[in-house]
C-alpha positions as CSV (number, residue, x, y, z in Angstrom):
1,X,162.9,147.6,194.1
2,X,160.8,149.1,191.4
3,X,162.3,150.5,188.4
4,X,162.0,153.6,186.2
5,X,163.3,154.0,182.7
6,X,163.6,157.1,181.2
7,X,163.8,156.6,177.2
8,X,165.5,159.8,175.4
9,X,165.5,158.8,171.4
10,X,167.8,161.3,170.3
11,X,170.8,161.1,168.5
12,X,173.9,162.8,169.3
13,X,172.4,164.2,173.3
14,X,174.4,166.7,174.3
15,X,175.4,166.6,178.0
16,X,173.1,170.1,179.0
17,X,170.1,168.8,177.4
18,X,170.8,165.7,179.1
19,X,171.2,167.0,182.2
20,X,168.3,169.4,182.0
21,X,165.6,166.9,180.7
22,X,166.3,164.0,182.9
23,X,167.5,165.4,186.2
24,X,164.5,166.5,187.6
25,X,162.5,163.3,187.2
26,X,165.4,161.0,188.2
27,X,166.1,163.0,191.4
28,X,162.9,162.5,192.6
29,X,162.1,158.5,191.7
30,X,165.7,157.4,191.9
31,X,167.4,159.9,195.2
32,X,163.9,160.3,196.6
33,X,161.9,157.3,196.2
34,X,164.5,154.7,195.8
35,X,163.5,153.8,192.4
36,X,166.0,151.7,190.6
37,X,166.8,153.8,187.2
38,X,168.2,153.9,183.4
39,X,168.1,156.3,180.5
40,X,168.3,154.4,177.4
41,X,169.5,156.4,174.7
42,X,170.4,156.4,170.5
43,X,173.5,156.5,169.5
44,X,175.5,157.0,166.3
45,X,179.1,156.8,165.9
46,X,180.0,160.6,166.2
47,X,178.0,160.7,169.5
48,X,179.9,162.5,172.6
49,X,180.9,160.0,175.2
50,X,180.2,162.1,178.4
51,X,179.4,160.2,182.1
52,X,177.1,161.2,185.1
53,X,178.3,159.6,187.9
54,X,174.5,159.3,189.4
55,X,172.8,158.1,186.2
56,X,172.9,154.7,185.0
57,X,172.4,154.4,181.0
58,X,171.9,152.4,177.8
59,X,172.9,153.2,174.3
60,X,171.8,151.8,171.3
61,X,173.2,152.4,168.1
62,X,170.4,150.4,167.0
63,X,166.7,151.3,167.1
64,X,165.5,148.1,166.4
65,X,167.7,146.5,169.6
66,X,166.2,149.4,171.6
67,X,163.0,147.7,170.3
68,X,163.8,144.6,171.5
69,X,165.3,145.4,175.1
70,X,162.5,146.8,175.4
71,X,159.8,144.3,175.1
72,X,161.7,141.6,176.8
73,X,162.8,144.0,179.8
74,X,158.8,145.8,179.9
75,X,157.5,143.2,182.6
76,X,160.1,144.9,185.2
77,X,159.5,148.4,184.6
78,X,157.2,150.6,186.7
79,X,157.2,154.3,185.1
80,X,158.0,154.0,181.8
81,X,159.3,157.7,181.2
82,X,159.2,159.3,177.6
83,X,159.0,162.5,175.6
84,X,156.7,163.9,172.4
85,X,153.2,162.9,171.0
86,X,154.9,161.0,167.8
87,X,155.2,158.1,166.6
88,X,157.9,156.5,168.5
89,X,156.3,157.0,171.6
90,X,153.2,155.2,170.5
91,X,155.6,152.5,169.1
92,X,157.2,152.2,172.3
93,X,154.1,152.7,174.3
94,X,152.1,149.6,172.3
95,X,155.2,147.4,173.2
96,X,155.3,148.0,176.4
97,X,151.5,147.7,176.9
98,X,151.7,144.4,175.4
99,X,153.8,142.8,178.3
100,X,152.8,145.1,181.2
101,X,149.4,146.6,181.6
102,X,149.2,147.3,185.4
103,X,152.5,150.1,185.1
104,X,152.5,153.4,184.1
105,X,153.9,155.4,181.0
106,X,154.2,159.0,181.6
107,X,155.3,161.4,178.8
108,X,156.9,164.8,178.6
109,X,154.6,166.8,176.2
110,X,157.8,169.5,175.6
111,X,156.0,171.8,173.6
112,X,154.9,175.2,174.0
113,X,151.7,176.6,172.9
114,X,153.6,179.1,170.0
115,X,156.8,178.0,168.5
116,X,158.9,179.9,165.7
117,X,154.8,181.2,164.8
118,X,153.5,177.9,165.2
119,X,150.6,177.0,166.4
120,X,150.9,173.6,168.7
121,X,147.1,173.3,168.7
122,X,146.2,173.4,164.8
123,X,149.9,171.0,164.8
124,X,147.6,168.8,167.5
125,X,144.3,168.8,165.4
126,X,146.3,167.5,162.6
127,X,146.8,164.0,164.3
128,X,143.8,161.6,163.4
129,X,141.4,161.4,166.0
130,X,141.4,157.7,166.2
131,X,145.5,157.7,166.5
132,X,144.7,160.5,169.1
133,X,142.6,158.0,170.9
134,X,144.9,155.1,171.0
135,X,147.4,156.9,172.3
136,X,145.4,158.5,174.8
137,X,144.5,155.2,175.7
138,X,147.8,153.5,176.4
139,X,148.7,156.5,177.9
140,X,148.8,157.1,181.7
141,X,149.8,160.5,182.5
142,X,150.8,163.6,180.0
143,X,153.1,166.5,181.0
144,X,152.4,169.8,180.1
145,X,154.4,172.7,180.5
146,X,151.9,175.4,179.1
147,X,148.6,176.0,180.8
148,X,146.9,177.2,177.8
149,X,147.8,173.8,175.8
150,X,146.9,171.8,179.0
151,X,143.3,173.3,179.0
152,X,142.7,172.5,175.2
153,X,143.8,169.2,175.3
154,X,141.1,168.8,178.4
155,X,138.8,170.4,176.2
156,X,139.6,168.1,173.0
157,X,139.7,165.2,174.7
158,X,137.7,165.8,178.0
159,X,137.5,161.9,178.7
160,X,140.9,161.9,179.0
161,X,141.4,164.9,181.2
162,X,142.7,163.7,184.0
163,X,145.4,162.4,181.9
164,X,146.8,165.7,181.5
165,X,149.6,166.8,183.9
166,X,151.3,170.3,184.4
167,X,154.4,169.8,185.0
168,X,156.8,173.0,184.6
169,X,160.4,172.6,184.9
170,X,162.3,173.8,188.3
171,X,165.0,175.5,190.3
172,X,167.6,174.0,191.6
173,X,167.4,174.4,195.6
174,X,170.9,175.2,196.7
175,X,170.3,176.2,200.6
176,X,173.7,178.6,200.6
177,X,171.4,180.7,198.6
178,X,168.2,180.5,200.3
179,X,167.4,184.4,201.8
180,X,170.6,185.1,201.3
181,X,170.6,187.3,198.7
182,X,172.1,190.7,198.7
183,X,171.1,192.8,195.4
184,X,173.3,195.2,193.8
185,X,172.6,197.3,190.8
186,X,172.8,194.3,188.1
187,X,171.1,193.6,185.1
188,X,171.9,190.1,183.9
189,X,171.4,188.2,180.7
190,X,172.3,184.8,180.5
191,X,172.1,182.5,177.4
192,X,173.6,181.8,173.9
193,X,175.1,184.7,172.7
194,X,175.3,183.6,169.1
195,X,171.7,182.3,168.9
196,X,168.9,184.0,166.8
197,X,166.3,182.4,169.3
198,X,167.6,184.4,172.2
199,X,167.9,187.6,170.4
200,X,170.3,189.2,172.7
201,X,171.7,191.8,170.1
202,X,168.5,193.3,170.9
203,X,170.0,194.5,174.0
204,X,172.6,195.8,171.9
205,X,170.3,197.7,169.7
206,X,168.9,199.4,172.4
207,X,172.0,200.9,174.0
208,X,173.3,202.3,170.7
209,X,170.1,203.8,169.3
210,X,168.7,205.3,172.7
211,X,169.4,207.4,175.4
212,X,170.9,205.6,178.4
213,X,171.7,207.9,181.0
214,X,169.1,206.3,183.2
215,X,171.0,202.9,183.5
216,X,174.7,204.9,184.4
217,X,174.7,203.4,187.9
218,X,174.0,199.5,186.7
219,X,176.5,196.9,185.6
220,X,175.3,194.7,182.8
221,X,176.4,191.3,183.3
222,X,176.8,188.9,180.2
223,X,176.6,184.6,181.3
224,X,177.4,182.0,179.1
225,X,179.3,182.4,175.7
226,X,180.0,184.7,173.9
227,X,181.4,184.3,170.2
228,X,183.8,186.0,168.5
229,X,180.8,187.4,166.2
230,X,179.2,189.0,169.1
231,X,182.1,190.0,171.0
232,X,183.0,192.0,167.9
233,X,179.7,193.6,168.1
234,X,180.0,194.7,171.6
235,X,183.8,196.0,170.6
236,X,181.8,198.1,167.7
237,X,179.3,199.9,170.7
238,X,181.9,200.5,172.8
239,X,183.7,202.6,170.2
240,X,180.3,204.5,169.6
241,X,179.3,204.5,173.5
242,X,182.6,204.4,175.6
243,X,180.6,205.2,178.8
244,X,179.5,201.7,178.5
245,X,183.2,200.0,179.0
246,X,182.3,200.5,182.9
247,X,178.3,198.9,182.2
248,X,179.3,196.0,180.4
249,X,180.6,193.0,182.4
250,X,181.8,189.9,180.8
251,X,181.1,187.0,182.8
252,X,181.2,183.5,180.9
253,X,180.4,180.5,180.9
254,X,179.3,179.0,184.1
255,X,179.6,175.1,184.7
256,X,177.5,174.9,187.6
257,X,174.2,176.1,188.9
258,X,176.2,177.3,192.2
259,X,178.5,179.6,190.5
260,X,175.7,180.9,188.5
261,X,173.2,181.3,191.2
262,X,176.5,183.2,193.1
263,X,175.8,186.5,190.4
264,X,172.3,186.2,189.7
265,X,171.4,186.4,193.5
266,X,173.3,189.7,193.5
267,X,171.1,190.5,190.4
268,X,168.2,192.9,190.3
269,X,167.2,192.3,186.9
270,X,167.4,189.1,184.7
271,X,166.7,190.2,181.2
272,X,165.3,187.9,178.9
273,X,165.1,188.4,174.7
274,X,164.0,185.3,173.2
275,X,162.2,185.2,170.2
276,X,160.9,181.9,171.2
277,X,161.5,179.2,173.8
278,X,159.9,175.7,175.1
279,X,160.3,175.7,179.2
280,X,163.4,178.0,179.8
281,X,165.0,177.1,182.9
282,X,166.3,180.2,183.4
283,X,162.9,181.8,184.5
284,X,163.0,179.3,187.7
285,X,166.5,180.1,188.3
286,X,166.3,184.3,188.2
287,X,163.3,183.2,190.4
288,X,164.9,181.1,193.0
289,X,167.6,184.2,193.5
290,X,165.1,186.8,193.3
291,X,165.0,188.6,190.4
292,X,162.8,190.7,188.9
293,X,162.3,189.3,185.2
294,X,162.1,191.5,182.1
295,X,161.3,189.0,179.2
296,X,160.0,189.0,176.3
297,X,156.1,187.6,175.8
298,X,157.2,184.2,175.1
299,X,157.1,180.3,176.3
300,X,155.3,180.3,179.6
301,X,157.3,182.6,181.8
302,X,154.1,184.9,181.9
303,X,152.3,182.2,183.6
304,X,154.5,181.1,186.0
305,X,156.6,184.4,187.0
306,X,154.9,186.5,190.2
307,X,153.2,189.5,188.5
308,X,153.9,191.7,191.0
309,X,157.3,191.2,189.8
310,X,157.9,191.0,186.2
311,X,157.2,193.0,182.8
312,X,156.8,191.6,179.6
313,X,157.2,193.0,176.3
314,X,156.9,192.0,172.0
315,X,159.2,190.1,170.4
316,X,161.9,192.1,168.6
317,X,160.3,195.5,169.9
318,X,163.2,196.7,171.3
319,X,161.2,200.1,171.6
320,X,159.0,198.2,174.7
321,X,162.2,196.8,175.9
322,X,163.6,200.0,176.4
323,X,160.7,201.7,177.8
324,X,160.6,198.8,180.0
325,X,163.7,199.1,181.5
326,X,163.0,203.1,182.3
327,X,159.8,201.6,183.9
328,X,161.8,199.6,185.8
329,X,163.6,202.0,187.1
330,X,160.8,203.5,188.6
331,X,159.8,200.4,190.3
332,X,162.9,200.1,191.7
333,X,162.6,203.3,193.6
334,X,159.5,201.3,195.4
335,X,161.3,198.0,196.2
336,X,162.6,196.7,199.6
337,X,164.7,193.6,200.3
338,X,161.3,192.0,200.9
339,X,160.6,191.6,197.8
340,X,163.1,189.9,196.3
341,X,163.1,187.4,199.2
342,X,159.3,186.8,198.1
343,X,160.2,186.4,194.5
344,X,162.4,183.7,195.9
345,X,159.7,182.3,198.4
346,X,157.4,182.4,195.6
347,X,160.0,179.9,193.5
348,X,160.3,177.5,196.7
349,X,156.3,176.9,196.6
350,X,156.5,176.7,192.9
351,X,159.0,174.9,191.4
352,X,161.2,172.9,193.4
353,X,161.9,169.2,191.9
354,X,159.4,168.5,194.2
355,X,156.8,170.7,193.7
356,X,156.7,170.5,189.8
357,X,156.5,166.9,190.1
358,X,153.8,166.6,193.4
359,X,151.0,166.3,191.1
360,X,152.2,163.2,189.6
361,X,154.2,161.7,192.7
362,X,150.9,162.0,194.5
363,X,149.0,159.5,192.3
364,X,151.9,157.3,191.7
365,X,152.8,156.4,195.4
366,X,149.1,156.4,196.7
C-alpha cells in the first residue's frame, strides 16, 4: 500500500484549521485512492488534545525527533505532503531527498498574492536565487491558490513551470443539498465576529449611517460567534434602528458543514467583509448552495466566483458596500431559480475535492 504523509509544523493546531487544511488532500489519497496516511504534527505541552476518527497522526514535542522519524521512515513514503516556501520545508525536503529520490513532495504554497498590504511577490524576490533553485529543485509539485502568484512564479522561474499547481480549496459535496435549494430573502454573513480581518462591523456601519428601506423585506442572518463585544454593538443599533429587530437573525455557531449548508442554501446573498484573507472556504461553500456573493476585493474569490453572479467592492468602503447591495436589489428583480442552480453547477465543475485536486491526481497516478 503506498503511503502519504502530510507534515503540519505548527504548534498548538487548532482542530478547524486542522480539519480545513488536511481534509481535502487526505480524502482523496487516503478514502479515494487507498493511500495509507499520517499527519505528523508539533506539539507543546498546552496543545489541545482533539481526535478525528479517520485520520491517523504523530506528534512530536520534539522537532529534532520529527527530524529523525523522518529520515529513517522517508524510504516508505510516496507523497510527502507539506506547507510554506521556508526553511523547514527545505530542511525536510533535503532529508527526504536524501533516502528517496523516485517519490514526490508536494507543497501547499498558502499564500495569497496581497496580505495585510503585502506584497507576496517582492516577499518572493527576497529569497536568494540560488536557495530558490534548490528548492525548486527538490521540489516536485507547488500548490497555488492565486492565479496571479501562479503566473509570476512561471514567469520567475519558467524552467520550473510545470512545477506550479493551482490548487484552490473546495466545497464540501453533500448530495441532500444538490438542486435542492429553495431561496428566501436572506442575506447571510458568516465568520468571526470579533475579528478585524473580517470587518463585519462594516455591515453594521452601513445600517446605522444609511437609508435602509430598500432591504425591509430581507432577514440578515449572522453564522458563527458572536462576542459579547459585538453583540453589544448590535444591542446599540437596535436602540437607534428598531425596525431592524425583525432583519437581524442570530444564528450561531454551526458544527457542521450540513447544518450550515441547511441556511445558506435558503440564502440569496452571502456577504463577505474581509479586509484580507488567504483561500476562504466560505466562497466555495456560498457557491455550492447558490449564492450570489457580495465580497469585498480580496484573496482570490474574484477569480474563482462566476461573474455573472457576484459584485466586488474596496476594502473598508462601506459607501460601495451599500451601493452594492441597492444594486443587488436590482439584480434580483432579473433572477430565476436557474440561476442559483448554475451558481451551484458552476461550484460542482469547480471545486469539488476532486476537482481542485485533478490537476495533481492526474500526474501522480499516470
Amino acid at each position: 500500500m503506498k503511503k502519504i504523509i502530510t507534515l503540519h509544523p505548527v504548534y498548538n493546531l487548532e482542530r478547524w484549521y486542522f480539519n480545513r487544511d488536511v481534509w481535502q488532500i487526505w480524502y482523496i489519497f487516503r478514502k479515494k485512492r487507498w493511500y495509507d496516511a499520517e499527519v505528523w504534527c508539533l506539539k507543546n505541552k498546552w496543545q489541545e488534545n482533539f481526535e478525528i476518527k479517520w485520520q491517523q497522526w504523530r506528534w512530536f514535542e520534539n522537532i529534532f525527533k520529527l527530524y529523525f522519524t523522518l529520515f529513517k521512515e522517508s524510504k516508505n513514503i510516496d507523497l510527502l505532503h507539506m506547507y510554506h516556501i521556508w526553511r523547514f520545508s527545505l530542511i525536510w525536503a533535503i532529508i527526504y531527498k536524501l533516502r528517496n529520490q523516485k517519490w514526490k513532495i508536494y507543497i501547499k504554497m498558502d499564500t495569497p498574492l496581497i496580505i495585510e498590504n503585502i506584497d507576496n511577490r517582492h516577499q518572493l524576490k527576497k529569497i536568494p536565487k540560488f536557495i530558490m533553485i534548490l528548492f525548486l529543485k527538490l521540489i516536485d509539485y507547488i500548490w497555488f491558490e492565486d492565479k496571479k502568484l501562479q503566473k509570476f512564479m512561471k514567469d520567475l522561474y519558467p524552467k520550473y513551470r510545470d512545477k506550479f499547481i493551482l490548487t484552490t480549496s473546495w466545497a464540501v459535496n453533500i448530495p441532500k443539498f444538490i438542486w435542492n435549494i429553495e431561496k428566501e430573502n436572506i442575506i447571510s454573513l458568516c465568520g468571526r465576529f470579533w475579528s478585524e480581518q473580517k470587518n463585519n462591523e462594516l455591515l453594521l456601519d452601513v445600517l446605522e449611517r444609511y437609508n435602509i428601506s430598500f432591504i425591509v423585506w430581507y432577514k440578515i442572518q449572522l453564522i458563527w460567534s458572536l462576542t459579547d463585544d459585538f453583540l453589544k454593538k448590535i444591542d446599540d443599533l437596535l436602540i437607534k434602528k428598531p425596525m431592524l429587530k425583525e432583519i437581524i437573525v442570530q444564528v450561531w455557531f454551526l458544527d457542521k458543514k450540513e447544518e450550515l449548508y441547511h441556511f445558506l442554501s435558503r440564502t440569496k446573498i452571502f456577504l463577505h467583509t474581509a479586509n484580507y484573507e488567504w483561500d476562504p472556504n466560505v466562497q466555495y461553500d456560498s457557491m455550492f448552495c447558490g449564492c450570489y456573493m457580495i465580497s469585498t476585493d480580496v484573496a482570490n474569490i474574484k477569480q474563482n466566483y462566476p461573474k455573472k453572479y457576484s459584485i466586488f467592492y474596496d476594502i473598508k468602503y462601506e459607501v460601495w458596500l451599500y451601493n452594492s447591495l441597492k444594486q443587488w436589489i436590482e439584480i434580483n428583480n432579473t433572477l430565476q431559480a436557474q440561476d442559483y442552480i448554475n451558481i451551484q453547477n458552476y461550484c460542482l465543475e469547480n471545486f469539488t475535492r476532486e476537482e481542485s485536486l485533478q490537476e495533481l491526481t492526474n500526474r501522480l497516478w499516470i
